[in-house]
N, CA, C and O of each residue as an XYZ file, in Angstrom:
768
protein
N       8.497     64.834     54.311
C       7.680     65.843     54.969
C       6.858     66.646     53.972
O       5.777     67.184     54.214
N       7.612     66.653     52.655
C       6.523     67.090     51.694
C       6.787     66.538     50.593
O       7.904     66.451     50.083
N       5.485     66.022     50.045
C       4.693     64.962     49.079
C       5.511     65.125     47.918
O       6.305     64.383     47.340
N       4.987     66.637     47.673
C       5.397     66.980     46.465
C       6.509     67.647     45.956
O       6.516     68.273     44.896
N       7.443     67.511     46.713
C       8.627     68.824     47.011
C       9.002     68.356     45.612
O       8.745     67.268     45.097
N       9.816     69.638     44.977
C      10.462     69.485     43.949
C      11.825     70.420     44.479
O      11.684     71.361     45.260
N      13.248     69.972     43.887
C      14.422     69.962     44.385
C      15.102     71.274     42.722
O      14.900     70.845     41.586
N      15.626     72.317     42.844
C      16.415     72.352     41.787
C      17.508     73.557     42.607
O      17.544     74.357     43.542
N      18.214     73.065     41.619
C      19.632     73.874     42.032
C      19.773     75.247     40.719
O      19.927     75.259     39.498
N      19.658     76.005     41.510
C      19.681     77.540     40.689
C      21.005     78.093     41.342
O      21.608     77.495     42.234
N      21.471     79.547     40.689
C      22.576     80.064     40.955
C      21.740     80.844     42.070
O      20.521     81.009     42.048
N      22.612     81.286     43.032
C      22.742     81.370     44.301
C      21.569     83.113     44.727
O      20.816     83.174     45.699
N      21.676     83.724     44.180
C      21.110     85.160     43.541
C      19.690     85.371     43.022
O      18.936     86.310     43.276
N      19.420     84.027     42.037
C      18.394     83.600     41.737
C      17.272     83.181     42.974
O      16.203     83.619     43.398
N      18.188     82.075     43.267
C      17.309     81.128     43.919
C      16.912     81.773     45.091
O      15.896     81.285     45.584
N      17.560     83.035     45.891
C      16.836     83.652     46.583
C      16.315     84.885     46.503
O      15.968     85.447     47.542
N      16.130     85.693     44.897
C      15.115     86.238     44.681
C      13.872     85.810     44.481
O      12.857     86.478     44.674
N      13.944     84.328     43.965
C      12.692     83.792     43.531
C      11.862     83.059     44.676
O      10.754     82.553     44.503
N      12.428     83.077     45.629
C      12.051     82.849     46.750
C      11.240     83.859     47.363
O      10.038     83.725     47.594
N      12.056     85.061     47.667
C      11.363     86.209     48.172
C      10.639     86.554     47.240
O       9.526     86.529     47.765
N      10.482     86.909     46.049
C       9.388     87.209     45.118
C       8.134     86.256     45.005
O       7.189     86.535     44.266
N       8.181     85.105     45.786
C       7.180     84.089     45.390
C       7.003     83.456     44.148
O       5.811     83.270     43.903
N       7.942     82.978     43.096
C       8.371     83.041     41.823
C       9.146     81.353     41.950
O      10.336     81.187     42.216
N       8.303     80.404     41.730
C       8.968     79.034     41.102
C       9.367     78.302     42.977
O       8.988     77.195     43.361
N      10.240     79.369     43.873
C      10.637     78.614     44.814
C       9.898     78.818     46.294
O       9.655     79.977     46.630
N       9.656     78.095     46.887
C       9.234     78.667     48.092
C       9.806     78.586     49.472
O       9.341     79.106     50.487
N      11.551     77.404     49.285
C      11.880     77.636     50.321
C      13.478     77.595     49.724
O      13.810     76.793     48.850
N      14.433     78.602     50.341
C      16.003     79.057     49.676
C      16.476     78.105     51.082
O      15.777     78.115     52.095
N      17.847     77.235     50.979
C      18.519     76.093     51.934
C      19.642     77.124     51.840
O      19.911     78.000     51.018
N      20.378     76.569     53.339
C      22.047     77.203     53.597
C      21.622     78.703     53.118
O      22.127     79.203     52.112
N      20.534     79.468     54.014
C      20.886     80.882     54.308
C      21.259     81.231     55.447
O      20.753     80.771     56.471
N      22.158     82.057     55.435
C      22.722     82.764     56.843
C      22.034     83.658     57.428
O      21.870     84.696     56.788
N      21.561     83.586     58.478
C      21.014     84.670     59.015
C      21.520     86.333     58.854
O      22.679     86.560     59.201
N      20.676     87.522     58.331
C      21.827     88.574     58.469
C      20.664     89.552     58.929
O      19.474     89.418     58.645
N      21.057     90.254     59.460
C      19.827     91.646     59.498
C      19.112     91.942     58.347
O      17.939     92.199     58.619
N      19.386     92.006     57.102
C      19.025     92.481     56.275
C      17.964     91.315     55.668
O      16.852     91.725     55.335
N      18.326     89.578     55.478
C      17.808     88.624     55.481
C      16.697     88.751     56.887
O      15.668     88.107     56.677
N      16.709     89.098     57.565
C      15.501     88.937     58.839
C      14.381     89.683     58.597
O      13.364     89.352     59.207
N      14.317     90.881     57.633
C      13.469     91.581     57.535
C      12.011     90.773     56.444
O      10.826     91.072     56.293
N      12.907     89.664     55.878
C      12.376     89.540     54.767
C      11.813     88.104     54.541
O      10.906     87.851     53.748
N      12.510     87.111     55.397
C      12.597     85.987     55.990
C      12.523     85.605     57.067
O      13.012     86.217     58.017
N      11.558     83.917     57.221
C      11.303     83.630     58.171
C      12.333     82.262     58.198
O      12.693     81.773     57.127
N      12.778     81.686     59.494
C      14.203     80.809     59.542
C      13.971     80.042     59.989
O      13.103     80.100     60.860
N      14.675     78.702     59.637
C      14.370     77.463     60.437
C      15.356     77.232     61.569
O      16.439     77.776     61.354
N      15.295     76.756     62.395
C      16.530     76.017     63.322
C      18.143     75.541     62.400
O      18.244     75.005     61.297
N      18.661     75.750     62.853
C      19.855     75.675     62.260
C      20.039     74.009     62.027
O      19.544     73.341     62.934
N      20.581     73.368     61.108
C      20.752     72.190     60.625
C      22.029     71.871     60.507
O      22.316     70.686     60.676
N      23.001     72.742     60.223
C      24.294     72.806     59.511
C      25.440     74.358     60.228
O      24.998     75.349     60.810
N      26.628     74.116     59.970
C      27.516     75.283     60.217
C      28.541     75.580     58.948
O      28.899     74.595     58.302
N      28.966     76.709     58.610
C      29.834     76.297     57.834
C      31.133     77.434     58.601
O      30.940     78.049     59.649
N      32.095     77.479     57.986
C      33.492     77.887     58.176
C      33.498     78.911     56.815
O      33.347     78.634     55.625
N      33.790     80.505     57.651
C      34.407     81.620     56.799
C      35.942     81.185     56.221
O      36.738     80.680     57.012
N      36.299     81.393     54.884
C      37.423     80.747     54.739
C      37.747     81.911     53.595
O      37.001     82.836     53.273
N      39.321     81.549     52.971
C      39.568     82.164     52.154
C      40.179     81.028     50.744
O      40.514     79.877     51.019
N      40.239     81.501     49.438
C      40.650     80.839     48.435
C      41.636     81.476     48.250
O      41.407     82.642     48.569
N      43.008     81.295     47.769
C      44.287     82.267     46.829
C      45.064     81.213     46.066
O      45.047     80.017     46.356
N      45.474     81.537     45.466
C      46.437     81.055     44.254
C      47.489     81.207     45.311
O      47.778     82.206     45.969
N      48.297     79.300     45.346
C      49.549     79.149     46.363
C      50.516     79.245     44.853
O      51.701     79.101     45.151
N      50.304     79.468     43.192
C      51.108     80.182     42.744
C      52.074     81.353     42.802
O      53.200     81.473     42.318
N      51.313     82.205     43.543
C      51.366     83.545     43.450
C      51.768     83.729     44.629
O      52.963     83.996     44.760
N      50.926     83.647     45.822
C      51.469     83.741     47.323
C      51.961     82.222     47.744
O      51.441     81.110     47.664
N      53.115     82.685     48.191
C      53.947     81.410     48.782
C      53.792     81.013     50.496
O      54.080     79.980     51.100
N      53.238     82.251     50.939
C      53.088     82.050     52.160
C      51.363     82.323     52.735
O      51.044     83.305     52.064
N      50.553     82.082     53.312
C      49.102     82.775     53.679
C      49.279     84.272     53.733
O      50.005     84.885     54.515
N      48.327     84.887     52.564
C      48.513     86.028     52.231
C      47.967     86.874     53.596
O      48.492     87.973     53.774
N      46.934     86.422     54.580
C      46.204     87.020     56.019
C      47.086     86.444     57.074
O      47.619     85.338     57.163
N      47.094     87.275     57.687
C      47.415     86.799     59.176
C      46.403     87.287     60.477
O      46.586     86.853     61.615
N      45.215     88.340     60.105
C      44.125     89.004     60.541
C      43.171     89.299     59.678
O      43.223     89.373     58.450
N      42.355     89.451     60.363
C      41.218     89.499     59.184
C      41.223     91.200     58.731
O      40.414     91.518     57.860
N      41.891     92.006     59.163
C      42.167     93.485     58.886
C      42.347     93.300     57.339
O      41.732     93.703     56.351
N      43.787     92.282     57.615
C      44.417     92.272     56.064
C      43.770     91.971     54.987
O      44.459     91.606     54.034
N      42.225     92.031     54.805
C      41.801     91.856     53.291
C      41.459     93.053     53.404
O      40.592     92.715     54.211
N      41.313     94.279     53.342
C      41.484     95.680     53.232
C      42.992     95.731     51.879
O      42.991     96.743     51.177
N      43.738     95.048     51.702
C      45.014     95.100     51.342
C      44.898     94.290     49.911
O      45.604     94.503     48.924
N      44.132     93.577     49.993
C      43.969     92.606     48.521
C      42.682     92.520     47.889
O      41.793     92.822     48.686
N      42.213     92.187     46.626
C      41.450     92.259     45.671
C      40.844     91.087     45.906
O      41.260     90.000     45.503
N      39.485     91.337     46.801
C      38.664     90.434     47.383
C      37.183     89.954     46.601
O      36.298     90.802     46.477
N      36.995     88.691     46.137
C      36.047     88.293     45.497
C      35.150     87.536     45.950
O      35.558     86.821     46.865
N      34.039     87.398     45.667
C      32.895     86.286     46.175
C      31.747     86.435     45.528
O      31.312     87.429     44.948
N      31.076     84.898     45.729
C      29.893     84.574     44.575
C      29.038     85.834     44.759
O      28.938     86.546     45.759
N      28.339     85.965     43.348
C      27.163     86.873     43.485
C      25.822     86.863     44.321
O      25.015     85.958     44.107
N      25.633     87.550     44.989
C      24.487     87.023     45.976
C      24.911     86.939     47.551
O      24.487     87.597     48.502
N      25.876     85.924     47.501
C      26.595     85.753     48.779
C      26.573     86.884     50.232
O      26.516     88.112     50.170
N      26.620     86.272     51.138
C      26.652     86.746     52.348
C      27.706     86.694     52.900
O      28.273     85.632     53.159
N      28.225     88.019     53.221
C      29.954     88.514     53.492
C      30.112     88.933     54.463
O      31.258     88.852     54.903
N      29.471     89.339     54.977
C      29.496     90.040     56.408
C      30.378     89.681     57.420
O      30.871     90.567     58.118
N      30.698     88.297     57.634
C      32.006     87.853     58.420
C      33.304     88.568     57.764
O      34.357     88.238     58.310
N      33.430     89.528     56.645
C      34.333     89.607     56.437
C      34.811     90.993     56.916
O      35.919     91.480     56.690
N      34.063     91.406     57.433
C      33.950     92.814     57.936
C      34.292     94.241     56.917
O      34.402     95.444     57.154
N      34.366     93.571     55.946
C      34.206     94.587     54.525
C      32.602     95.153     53.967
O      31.606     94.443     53.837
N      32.708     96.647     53.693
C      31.628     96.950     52.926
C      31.711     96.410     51.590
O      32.677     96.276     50.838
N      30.470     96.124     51.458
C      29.929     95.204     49.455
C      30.793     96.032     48.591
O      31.278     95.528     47.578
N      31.060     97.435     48.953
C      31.513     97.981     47.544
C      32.755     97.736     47.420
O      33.390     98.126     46.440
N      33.468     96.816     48.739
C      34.963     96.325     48.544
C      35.253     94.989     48.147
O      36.365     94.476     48.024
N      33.805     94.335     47.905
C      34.258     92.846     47.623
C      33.709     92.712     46.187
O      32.512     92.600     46.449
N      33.782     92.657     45.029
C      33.656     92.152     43.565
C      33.339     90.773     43.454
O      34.081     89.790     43.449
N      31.803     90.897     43.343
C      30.704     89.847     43.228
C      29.911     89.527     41.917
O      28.851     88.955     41.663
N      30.998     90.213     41.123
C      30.090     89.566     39.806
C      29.788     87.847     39.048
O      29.063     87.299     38.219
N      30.951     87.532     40.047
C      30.686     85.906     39.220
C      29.495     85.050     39.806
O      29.261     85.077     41.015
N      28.715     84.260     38.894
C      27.799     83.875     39.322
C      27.817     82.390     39.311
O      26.718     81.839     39.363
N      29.344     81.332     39.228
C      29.613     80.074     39.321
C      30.679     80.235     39.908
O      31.260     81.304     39.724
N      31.236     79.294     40.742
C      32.474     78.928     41.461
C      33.603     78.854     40.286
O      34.747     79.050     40.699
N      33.447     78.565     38.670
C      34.372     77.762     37.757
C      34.833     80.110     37.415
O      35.866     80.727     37.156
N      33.693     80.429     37.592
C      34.304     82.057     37.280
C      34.929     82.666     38.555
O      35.571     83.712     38.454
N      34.828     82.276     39.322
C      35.456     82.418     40.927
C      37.411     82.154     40.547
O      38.400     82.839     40.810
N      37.270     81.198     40.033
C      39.177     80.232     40.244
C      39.234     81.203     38.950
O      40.203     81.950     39.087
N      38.506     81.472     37.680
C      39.365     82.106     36.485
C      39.754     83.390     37.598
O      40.839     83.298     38.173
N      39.060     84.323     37.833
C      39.318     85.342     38.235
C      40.474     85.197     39.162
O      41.288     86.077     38.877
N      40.897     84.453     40.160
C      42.222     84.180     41.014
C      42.700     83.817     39.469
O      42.967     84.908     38.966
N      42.904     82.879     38.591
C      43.749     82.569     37.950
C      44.555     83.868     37.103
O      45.775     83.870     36.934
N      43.767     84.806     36.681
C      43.966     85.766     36.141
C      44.393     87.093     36.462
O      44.778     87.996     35.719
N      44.228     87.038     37.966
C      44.702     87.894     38.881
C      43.397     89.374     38.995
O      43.547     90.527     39.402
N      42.268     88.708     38.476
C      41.045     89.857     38.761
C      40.666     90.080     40.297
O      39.960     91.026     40.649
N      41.298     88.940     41.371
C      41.116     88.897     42.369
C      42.468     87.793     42.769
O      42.930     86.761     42.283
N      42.803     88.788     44.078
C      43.374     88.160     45.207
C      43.553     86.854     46.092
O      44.416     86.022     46.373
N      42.105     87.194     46.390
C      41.321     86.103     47.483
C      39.708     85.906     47.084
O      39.050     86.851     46.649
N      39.408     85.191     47.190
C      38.083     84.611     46.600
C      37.676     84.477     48.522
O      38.593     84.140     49.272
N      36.611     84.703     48.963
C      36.021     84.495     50.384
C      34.917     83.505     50.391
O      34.320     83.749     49.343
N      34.293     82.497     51.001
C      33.770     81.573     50.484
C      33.537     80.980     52.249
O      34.215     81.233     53.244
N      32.396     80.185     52.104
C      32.954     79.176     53.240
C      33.630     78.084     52.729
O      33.656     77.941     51.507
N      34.142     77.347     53.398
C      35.477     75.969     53.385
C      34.961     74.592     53.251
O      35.593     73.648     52.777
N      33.554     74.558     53.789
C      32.932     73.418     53.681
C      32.200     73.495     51.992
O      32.236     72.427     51.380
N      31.731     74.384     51.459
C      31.310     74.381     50.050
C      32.500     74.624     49.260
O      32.338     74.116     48.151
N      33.327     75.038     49.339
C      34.404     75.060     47.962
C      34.767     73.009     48.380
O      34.226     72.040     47.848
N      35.399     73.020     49.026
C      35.523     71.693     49.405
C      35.053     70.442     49.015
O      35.660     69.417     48.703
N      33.736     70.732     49.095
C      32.379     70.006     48.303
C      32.197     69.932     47.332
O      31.598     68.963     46.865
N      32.793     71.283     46.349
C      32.747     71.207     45.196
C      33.724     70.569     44.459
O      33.611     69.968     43.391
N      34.861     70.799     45.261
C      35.897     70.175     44.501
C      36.292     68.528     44.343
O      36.795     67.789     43.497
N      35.686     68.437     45.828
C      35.279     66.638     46.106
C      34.706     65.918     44.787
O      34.950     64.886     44.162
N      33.906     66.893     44.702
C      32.386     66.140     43.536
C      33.288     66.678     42.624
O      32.424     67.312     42.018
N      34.488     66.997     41.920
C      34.796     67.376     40.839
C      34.487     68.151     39.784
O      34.942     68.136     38.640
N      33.374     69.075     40.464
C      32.328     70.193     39.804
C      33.902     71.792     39.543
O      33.861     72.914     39.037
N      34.264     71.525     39.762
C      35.587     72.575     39.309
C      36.997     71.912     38.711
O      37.706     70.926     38.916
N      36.960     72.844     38.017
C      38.831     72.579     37.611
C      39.674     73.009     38.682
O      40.265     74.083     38.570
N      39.841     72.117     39.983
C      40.625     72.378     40.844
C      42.027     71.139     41.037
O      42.164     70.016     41.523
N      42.932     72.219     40.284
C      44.399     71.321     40.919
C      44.891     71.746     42.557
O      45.111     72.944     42.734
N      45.030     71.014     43.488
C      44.992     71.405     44.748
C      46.551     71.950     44.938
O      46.799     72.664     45.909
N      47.608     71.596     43.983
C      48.666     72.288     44.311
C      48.962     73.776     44.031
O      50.032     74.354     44.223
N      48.006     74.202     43.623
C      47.337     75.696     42.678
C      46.956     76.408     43.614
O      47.189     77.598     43.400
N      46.293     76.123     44.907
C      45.097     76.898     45.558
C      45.601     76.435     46.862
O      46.369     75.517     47.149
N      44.958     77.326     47.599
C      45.185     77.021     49.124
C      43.772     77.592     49.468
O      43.322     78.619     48.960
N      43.060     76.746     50.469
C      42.042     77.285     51.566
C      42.162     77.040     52.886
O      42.180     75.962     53.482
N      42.272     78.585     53.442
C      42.275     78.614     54.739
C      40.833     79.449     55.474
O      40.051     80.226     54.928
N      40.858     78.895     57.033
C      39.847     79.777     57.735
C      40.357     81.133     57.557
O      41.563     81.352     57.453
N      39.049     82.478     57.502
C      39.693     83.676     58.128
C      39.921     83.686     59.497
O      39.464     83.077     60.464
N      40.907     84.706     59.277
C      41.423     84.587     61.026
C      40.319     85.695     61.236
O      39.929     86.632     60.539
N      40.002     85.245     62.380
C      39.500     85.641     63.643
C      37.958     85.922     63.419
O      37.445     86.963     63.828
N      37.273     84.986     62.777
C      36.115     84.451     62.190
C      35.570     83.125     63.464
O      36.316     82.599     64.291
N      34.141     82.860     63.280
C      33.508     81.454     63.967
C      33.028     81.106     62.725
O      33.071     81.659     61.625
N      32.345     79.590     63.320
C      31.409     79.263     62.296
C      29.985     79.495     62.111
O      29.401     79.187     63.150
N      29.139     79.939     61.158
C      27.620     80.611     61.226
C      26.859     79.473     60.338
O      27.076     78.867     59.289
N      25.734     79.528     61.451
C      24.688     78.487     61.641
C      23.854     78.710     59.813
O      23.617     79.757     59.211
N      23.659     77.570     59.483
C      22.954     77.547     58.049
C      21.288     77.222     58.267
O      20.869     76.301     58.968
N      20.653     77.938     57.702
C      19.068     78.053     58.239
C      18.306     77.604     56.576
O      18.824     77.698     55.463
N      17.161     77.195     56.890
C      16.314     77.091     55.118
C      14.965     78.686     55.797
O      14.289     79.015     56.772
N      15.276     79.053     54.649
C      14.559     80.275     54.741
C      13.309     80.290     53.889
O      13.325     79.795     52.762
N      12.118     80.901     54.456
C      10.634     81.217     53.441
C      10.851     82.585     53.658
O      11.470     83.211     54.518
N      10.088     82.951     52.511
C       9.651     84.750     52.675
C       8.694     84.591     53.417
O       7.986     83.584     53.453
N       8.551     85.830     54.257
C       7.760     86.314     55.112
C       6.089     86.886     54.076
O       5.158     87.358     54.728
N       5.991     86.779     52.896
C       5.012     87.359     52.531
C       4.452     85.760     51.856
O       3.351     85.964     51.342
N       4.851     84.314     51.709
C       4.634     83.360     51.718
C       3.325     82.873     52.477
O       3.253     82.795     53.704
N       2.395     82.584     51.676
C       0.827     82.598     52.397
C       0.743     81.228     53.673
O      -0.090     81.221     54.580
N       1.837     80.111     53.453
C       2.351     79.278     54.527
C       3.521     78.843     55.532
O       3.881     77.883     56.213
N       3.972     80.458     55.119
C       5.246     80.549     56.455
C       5.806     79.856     56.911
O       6.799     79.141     56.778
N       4.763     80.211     57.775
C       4.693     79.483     59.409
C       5.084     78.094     59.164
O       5.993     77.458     59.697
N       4.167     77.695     58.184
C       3.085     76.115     58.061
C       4.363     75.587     58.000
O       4.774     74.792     58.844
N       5.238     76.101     56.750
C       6.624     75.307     55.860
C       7.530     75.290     57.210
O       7.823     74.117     57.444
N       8.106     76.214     58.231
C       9.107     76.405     58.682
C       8.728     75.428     59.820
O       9.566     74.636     60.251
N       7.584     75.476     60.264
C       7.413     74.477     61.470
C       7.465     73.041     61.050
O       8.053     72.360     61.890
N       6.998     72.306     59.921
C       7.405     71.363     59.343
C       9.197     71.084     59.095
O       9.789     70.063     59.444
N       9.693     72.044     58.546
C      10.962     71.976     58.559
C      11.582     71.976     59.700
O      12.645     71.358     59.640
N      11.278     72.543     60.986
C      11.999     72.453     62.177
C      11.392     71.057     63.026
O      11.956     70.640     64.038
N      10.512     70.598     62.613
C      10.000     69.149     63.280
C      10.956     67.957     62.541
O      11.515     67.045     63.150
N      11.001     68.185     61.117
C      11.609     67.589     60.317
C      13.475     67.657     60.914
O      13.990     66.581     61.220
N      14.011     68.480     60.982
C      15.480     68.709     61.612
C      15.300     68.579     62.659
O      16.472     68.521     63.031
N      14.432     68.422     63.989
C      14.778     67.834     65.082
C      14.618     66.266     65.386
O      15.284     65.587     66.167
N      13.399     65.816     64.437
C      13.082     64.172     64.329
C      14.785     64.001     63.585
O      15.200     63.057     64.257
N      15.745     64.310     62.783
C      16.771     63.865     62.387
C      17.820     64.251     63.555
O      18.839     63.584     63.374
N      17.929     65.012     64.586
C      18.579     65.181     65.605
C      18.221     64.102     66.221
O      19.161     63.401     66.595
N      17.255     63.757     66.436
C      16.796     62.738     67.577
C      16.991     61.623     67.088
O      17.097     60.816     68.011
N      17.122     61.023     65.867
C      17.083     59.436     65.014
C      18.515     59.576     65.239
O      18.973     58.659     65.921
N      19.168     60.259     64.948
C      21.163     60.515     64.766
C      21.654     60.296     63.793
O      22.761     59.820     63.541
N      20.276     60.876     62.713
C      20.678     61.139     60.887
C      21.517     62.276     60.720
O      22.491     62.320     59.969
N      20.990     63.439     61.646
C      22.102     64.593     61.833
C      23.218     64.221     62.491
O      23.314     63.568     63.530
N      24.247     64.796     61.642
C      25.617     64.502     62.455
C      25.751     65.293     63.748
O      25.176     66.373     63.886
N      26.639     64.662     64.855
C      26.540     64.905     66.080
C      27.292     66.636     66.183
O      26.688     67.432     66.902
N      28.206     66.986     65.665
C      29.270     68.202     65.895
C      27.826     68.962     65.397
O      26.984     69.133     66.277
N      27.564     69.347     64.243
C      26.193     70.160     64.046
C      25.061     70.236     65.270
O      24.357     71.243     65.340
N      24.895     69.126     66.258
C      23.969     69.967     67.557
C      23.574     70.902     67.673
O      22.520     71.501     67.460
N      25.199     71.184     68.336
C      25.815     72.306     68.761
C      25.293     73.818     68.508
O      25.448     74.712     69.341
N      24.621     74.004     67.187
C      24.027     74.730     67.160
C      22.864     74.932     66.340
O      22.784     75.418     65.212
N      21.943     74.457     67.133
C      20.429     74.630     67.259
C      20.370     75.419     68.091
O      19.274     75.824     68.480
């Protein structure tokens, strides 16, 4: 759908300042819709879902440290820099977001700088698949938060982007021609 697209993977913070600044990127993938993102961004149809989840050291806790999502009020809650938390029903100044790689995410559980690492389940997962972390799985446990859904993943342009429109309507022709071929997987439908 485009000729010339060029693909790079930046840290998460980056890649959507440089987006909204008009700076190297012009379209940020797997953003969540949030109020604060709407002001600033324009959204495509949803393509993807992911799952609010949690990370902990099954060293340390022997049993699932949540049983409600109240209970991270109670533990030393972490997540990537940049990231969108809002399912967690915590204010930013309670979650410690300085790491800016997943490999500084597990030191910090390893070290006890954090509790619970918050994440969705389908990207730690992914990462660990592809072997992009030092993950021993008898070390870690990931679970859903309780009493969480799953939130729709959108590719986002800035709104001050001189082809908006142009990019997002291409991108939503582009994700429904793959709905309709049955390149998109079927459970993802669901929410468009």
């Amino acid at each position: 759908i485009f000729p010339d697209v060029q693909i790079s993977l930046r840290p998460w913070a980056r890649c959507v300042h440089e987006t909204l600044s008009l700076q190297d990127m012009d379209i940020a993938m797997a953003l969540m819709k949030t109020s604060e993102r709407e002001k600033s961004f324009l959204f495509s149809r949803s393509y993807h879902s992911l799952t609010p989840s949690y990370l902990y050291s099954s060293l340390r806790y022997k049993t699932p440290p949540l049983q409600k999502l109240a209970d991270l009020v109670r533990y030393k809650v972490c997540s990537l820099h940049g990231a969108a938390t809002f399912y967690t029903k915590l204010d930013a100044s309670q979650i410690e977001s300085g790491a800016t790689n997943y490999t500084s995410l597990l030191r910090k559980i390893d070290k006890a700088h954090c509790d619970i690492v918050v994440d969705m389940r389908e990207v730690l997962q992914g990462f660990f698949k592809l072997e992009l972390l030092p993950f021993q799985s008898e070390n870690y446990t990931i679970l859903a938060l309780p009493e969480t859904e799953k939130y729709p993943l959108h590719f986002g342009v800035s709104k001050r982007h001189p082809d908006s429109g142009r990019l997002i309507e291409k991108i939503n022709d582009a994700i429904e021609q793959m709905q309709k071929n049955g390149s998109q997987p079927a459970q993802q439908q669901a929410y468009f």
